[in-house]
C-alpha positions in Angstrom: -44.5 -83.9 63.5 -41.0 -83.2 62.6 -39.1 -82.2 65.9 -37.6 -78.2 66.0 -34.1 -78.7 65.5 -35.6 -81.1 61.9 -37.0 -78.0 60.8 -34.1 -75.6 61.9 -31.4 -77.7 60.2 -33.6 -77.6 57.3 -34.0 -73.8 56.5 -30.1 -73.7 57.2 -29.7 -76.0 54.6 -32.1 -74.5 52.2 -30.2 -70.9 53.0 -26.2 -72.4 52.5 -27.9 -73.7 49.6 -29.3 -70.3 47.5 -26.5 -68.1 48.9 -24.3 -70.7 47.4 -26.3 -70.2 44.0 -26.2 -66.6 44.5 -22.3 -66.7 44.8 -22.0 -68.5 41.9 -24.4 -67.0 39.6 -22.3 -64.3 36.7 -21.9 -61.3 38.1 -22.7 -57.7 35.8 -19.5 -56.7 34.5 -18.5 -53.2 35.0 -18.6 -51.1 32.1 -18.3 -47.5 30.8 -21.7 -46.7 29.8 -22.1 -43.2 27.7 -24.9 -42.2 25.2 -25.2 -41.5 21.9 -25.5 -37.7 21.4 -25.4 -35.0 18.7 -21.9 -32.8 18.5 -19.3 -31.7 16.5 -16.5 -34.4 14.8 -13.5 -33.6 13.4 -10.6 -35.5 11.7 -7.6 -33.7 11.3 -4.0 -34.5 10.9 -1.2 -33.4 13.6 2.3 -31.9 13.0 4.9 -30.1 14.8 6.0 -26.6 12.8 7.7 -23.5 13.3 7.3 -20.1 12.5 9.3 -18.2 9.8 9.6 -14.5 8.5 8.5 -14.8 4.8 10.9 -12.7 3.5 14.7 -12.2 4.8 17.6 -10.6 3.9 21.3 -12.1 4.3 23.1 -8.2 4.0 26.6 -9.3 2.5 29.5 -7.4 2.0 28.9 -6.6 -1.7 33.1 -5.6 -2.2 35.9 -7.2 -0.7 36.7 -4.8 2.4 37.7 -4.5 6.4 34.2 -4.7 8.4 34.5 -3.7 11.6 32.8 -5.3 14.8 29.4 -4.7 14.6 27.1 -3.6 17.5 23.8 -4.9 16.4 22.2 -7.5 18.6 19.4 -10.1 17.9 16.0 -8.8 18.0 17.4 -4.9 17.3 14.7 -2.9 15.4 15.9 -1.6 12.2 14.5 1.2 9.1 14.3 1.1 5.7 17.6 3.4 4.5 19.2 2.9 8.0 23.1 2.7 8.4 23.8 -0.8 9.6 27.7 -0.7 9.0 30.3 0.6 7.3 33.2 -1.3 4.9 36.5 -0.1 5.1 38.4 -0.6 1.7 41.5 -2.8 1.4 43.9 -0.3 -0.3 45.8 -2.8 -2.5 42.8 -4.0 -3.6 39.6 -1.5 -3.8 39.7 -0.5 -7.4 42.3 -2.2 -9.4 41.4 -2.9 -13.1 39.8 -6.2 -12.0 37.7 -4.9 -9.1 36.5 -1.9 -11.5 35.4 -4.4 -13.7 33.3 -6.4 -11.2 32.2 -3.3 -9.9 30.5 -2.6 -13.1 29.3 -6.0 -13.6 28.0 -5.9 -10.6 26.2 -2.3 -11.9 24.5 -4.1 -15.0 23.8 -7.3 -12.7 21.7 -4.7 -10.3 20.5 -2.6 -12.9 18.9 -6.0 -14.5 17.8 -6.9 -11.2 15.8 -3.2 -10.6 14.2 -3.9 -13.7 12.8 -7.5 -13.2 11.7 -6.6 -9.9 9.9 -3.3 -11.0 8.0 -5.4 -13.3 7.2 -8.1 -10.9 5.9 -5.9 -8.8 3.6 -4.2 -11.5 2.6 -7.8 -12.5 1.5 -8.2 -8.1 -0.2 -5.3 -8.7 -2.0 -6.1 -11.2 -3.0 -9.3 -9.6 -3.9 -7.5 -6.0 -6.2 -5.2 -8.3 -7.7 -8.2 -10.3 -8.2 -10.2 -6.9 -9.5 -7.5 -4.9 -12.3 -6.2 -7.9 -13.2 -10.3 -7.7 -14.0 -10.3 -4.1 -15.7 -7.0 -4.0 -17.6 -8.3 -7.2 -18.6 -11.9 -4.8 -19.2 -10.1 -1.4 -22.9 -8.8 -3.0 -23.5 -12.6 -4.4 -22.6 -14.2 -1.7 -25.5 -12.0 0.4 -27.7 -12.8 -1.9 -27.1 -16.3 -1.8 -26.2 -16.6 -5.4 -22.4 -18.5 -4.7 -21.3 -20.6 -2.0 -19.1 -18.9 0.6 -16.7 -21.8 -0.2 -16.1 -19.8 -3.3 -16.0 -16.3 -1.4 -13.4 -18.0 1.1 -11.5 -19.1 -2.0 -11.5 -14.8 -3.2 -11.0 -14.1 -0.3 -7.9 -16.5 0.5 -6.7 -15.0 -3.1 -6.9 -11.5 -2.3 -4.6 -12.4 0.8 -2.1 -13.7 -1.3 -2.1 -11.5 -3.6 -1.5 -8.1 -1.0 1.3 -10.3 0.5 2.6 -10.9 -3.0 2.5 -7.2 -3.3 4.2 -6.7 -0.5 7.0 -9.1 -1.2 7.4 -7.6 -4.7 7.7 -3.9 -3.1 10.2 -5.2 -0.5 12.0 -7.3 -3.7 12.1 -3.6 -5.6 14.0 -2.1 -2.7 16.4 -4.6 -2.1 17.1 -4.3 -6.2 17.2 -0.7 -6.1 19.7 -0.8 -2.5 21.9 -2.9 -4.4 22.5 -1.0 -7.4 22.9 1.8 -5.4 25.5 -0.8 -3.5 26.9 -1.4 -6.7 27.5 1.9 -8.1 28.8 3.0 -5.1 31.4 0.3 -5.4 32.6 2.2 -8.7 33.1 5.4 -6.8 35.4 3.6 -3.9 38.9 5.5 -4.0 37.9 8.0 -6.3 38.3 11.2 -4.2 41.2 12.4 -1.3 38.2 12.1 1.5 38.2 9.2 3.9 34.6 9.4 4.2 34.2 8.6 0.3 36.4 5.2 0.8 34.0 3.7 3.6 31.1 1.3 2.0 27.7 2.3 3.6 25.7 -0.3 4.2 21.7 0.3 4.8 19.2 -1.8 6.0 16.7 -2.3 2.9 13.2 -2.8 5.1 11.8 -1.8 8.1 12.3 -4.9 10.3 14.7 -6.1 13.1 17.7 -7.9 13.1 17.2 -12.2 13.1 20.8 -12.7 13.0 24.3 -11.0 13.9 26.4 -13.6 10.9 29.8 -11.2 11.1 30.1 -9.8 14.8 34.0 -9.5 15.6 36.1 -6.9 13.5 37.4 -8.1 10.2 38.2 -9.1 6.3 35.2 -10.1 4.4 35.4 -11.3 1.4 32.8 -10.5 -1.3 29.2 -12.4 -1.0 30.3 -12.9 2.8 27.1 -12.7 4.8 27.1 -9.7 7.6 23.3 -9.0 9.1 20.2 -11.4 8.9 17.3 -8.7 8.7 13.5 -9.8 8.6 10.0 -8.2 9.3 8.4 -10.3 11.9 5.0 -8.9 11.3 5.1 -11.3 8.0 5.4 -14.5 9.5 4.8 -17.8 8.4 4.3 -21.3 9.4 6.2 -24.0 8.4 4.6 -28.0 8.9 6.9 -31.0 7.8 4.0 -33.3 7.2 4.2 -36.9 5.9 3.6 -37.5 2.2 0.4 -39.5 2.9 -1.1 -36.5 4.6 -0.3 -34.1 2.7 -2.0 -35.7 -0.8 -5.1 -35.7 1.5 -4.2 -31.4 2.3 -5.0 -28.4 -0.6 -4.8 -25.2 -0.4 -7.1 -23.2 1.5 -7.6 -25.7 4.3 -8.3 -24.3 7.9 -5.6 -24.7 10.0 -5.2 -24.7 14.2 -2.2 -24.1 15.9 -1.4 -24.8 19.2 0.6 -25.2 22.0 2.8 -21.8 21.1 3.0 -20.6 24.5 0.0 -18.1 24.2 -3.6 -18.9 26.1 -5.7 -19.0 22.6 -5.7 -21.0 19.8 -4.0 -19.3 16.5 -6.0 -20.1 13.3 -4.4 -20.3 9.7 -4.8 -21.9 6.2 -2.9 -23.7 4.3 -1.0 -21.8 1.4 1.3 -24.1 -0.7 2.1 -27.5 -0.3 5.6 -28.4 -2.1 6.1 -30.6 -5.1 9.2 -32.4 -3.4 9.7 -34.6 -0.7 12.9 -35.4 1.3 13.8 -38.1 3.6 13.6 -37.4 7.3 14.8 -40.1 10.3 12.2 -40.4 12.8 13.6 -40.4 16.6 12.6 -43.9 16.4 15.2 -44.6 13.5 12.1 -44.9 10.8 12.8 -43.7 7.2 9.9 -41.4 6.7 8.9 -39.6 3.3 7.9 -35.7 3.9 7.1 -32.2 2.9 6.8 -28.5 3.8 3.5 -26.9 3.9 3.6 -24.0 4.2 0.5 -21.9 6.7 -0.4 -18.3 6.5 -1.9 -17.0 9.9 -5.3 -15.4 9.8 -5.9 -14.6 13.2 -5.2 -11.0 14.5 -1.4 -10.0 14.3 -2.0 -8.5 17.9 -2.9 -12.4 19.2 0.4 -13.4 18.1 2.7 -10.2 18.5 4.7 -12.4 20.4 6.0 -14.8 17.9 9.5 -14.9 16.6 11.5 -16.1 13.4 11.8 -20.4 14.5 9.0 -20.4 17.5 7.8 -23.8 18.0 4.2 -24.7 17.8 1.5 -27.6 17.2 -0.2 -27.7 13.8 -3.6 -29.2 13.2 -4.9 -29.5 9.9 -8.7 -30.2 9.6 -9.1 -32.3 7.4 -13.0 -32.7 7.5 -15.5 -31.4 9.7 -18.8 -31.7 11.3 -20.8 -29.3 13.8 -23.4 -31.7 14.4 -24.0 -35.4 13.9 -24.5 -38.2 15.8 -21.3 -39.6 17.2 -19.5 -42.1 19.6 -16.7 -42.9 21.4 -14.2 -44.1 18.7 -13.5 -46.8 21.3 -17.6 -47.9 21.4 -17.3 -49.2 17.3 -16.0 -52.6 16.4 -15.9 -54.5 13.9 -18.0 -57.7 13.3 -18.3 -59.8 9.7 -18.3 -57.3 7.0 -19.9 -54.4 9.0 -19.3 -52.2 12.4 -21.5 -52.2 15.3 -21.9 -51.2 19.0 -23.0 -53.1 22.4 -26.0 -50.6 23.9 -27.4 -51.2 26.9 -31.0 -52.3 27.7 -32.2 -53.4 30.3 -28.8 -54.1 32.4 -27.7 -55.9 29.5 -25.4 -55.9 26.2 -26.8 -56.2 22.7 -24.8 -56.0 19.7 -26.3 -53.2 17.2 -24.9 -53.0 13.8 -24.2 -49.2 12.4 -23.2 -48.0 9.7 -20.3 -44.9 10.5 -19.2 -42.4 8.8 -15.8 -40.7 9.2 -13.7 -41.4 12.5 -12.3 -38.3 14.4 -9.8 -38.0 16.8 -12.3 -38.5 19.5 -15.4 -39.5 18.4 -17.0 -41.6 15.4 -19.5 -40.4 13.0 -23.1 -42.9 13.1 -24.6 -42.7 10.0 -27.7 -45.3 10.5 -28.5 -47.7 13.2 -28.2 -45.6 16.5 -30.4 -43.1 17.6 -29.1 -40.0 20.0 -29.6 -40.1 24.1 -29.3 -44.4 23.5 -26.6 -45.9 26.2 -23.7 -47.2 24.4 -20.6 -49.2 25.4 -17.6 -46.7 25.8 -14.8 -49.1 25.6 -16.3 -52.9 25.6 -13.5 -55.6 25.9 -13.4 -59.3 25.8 -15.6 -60.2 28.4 -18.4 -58.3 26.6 -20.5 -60.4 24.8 -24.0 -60.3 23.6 -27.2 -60.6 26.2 -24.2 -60.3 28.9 -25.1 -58.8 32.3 -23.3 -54.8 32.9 -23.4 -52.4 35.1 -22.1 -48.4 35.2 -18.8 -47.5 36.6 -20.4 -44.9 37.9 -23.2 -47.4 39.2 -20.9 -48.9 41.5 -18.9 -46.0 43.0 -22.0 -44.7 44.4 
């Protein structure tokens, strides 16, 4: 019979030699494992933009004339018909043959200016009335399921632009009419032995507040010289530089989500007009890039962004396309392989490639049209060492 210290030398041996195959046998590789599951994907596009009042008015000195320093300040709430300033007249110059002619050029210039802009705004009128019959005329369809609200949004988006048209062409009426009044004014300069008829008033044309002091310190302005920036921040708007080959994929009426303004929610807009022309912009990395404006009206409650300013900085995101439920994956789970994309899952502690067919990629998450079902464990972020059949285990597997 084999002596005691045969036997014990042989189980040594036999246990060097399996925990010597054990040490050397592949190991699981850890891996990200996440399942397939049923949510919302979005692709969108991403732009910096900044806010801007829709309509402002440079107030100039409409006659050459002494302006004296002005007391306004940035931010300074203004009415429609208030006294912003007062021009003092040159004497050698206030109504000499030449400026009494300009004067009542300037008359017949404003006069023509009254009448274009009364009968724009009778043509936004028109249009507001037109627009808003339309949507009340679609509200009843859409309830009974007769259009798509794709087309009620599309009447509805109109009737917006039309009341803000309106409104532009009312303010456009008032600036004409404060401007003949400027210019007749003009021809009355000098005309009587009272000092108060030789000072220029100047009134603000809208309710609004001051976005710019241009003229502060005491002075000679010349004629056309800009004095007061006014603007009504309660019509702001939102201007995106995007890059041409985003915006041929934009159109009007898109959603729109902006971010990152300062305030705790997100704001929520739509695209309005996308211009014809591009320009040239330098990236900060010293790229040559080809843009364009787009221009974003907000739709969320004015008293969610009461805040905002004329040039406030915010994120834009356009969407370009959106789902609220489909099956999806992490964008990093989907390669490609031959002519297709697939994904490893997970069965069994091990990798198998799965061919899928996708759909559109998000900024997150991938669209699976065919070839996945939901709840299956899937790959987050597979790398080289990933191969079919290999062994894997969870992350999360080995931190416990």
């Amino acid at each position: 019979m084999p002596s005691t210290r045969l036997i014990a030398t042989s189980i040594a041996a036999a246990a060097a030699a399996g925990l010597l195959v054990w040490s050397f046998r592949p190991q699981p590789v850890p891996v990200d494992i996440v399942e397939a599951s049923i949510g919302p994907v979005t692709v969108s596009i991403r732009e910096l933009a900044r806010t801007r009042v829709q309509d402002q008015f440079d107030i100039s000195a409409p006659v050459a004339g002494f302006a004296p320093r002005l007391e306004w300040e940035a931010g300074d709430v203004v009415t429609a018909g208030q006294l912003l300033l007062e021009l003092r007249p040159l004497p050698s110059s206030v109504l000499d043959p030449r400026t009494r002619e300009g004067a009542e050029a300037e008359v017949a210039r404003a006069e023509a200016a009254v009448s274009a802009a009364e009968a724009a705004l009778e043509s936004a009128r028109s249009r507001a009335r037109l627009a808003e019959r339309e949507l009340e005329r679609l509200v009843p369809l859409f309830e009974r399921g007769t259009i798509s609200e794709s087309q009620l949004d599309r009447a509805r988006a109109e009737h917006t632009q039309t009341l803000a048209d309106l409104r532009s062409a009312e303010s456009n009426v008032g600036v004409a009419r404060q401007g003949l009044r400027y210019a007749r004014a003009a021809l009355l300069q000098g005309s009587g032995s009272d000092d108060s008829v030789d000072r220029f008033t100047i009134e603000s044309p809208i309710d609004g507040r001051i976005l710019a002091v241009l003229h502060e310190s005491a002075g000679v302005v010349q004629p056309g010289q800009p004095l007061l920036r006014i603007g009504d921040p309660a019509s702001l708007e939102v201007v995106a530089e995007v890059l041409t080959d985003d915006a041929v994929r934009m159109k009007p009426g898109m959603p729109v989500e902006l971010e990152r303004w300062g305030g705790d929610a997100t704001l929520f807009g739509q695209v309005r007009r996308i211009e014809p022309s591009a320009f040239t912009k330098v990236s900060a990395l010293g790229v040559e890039e080809q843009r364009t404006q787009v221009i974003i009206d907000l739709t969320s409650p004015r008293t969610q962004w009461s805040a905002l300013g004329h040039g406030y900085r915010m994120e834009a995101r356009f969407i370009v396309w959106r789902a609220p439920a489909t099956l999806k994956v992490p964008n990093g789970a989907v390669f490609r392989t031959g002519d297709g994309t697939a994904v490893f899952v997970v069965r069994d502690g091990r990798a198998r490639i799965r061919a899928v067919e996708t759909g559109r990629r998000g900024e997150r998450h991938t669209q699976v049209v065919s070839g996945l079902e939901a709840g299956q464990a899937v790959i987050a972020h597979p790398d080289n060492e990933i191969a079919d059949g290999a062994r894997v285990v969870a992350f999360q597997s080995i931190a416990r």
